[in-house]
C-alpha distance (Angstrom), angle and dihedral (degrees) to the residues before:
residue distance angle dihedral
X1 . . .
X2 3.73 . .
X3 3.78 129.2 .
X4 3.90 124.6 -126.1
X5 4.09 112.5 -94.9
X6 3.66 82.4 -124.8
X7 3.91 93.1 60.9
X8 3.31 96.4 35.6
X9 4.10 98.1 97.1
X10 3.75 88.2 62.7
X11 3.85 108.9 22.0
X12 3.70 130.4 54.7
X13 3.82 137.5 156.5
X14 3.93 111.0 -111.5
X15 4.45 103.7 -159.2
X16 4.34 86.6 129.2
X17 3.86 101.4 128.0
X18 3.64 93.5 -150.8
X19 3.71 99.1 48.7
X20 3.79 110.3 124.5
X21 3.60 134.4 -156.5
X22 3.93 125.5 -133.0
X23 3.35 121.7 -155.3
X24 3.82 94.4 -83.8
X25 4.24 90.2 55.8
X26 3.92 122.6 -104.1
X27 3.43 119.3 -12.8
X28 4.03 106.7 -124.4
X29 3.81 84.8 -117.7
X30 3.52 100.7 67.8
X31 4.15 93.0 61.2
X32 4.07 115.5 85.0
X33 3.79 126.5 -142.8
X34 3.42 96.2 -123.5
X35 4.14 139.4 22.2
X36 3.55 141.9 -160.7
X37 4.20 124.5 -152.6
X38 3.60 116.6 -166.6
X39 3.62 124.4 -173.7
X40 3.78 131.9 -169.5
X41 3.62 122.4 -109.1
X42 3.79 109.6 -92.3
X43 3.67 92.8 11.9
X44 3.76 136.2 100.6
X45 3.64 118.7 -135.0
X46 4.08 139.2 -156.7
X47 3.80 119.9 -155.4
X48 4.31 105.5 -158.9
X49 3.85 102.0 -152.2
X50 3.94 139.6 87.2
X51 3.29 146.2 -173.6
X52 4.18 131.7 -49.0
X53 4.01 121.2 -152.3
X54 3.58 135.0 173.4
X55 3.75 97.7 -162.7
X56 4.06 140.4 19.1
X57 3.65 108.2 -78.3
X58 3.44 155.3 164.1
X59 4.18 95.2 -129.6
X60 4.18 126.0 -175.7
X61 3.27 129.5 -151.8
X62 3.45 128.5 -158.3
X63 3.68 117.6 -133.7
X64 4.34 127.4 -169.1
X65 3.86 128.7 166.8
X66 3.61 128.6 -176.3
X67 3.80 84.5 -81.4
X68 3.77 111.0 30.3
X69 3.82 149.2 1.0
X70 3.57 136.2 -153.0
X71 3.99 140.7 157.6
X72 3.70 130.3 -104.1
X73 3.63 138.0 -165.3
X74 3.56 142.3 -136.7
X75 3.75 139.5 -176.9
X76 4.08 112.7 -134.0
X77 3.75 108.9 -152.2
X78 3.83 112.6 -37.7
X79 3.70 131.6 23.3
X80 3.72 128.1 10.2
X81 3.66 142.3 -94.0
X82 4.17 119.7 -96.7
């Protein structure tokens, strides 16, 4: 999955393991523009993690497999995406 450059100041994917919270939540520096899931063969596999803002939004994503890619959206706190 990798955010848009044009998001990327305000949206972020947060799947690091040894991010931490502080009493406030994540700090927008601990999320990544862009993440990579790997499974084994014959296995089925669960990434813990989610996704970081610092504002309401309506965020994309975009999304590629070995075989396709396309773009998803998400509404951050109120509202909803067109």
């Amino acid at each position: 999955m990798t955010v848009p450059t044009e998001k990327r100041g305000h949206f972020a994917l947060l799947y690091d393991p040894n991010a931490r919270a502080n009493k406030y939540g994540y700090p927008f520096s601990a999320g990544s523009p862009q993440v990579t899931f790997a499974a084994c063969p014959g296995t089925q596999a669960q990434d813990n993690g989610g996704f970081i803002a610092n504002r309401p939004m309506c965020a994309s994503l975009q999304v590629r497999t070995e075989t396709s890619s396309d773009t998803a959206s998400l509404t951050i706190g109120e509202g909803s995406c067109p």
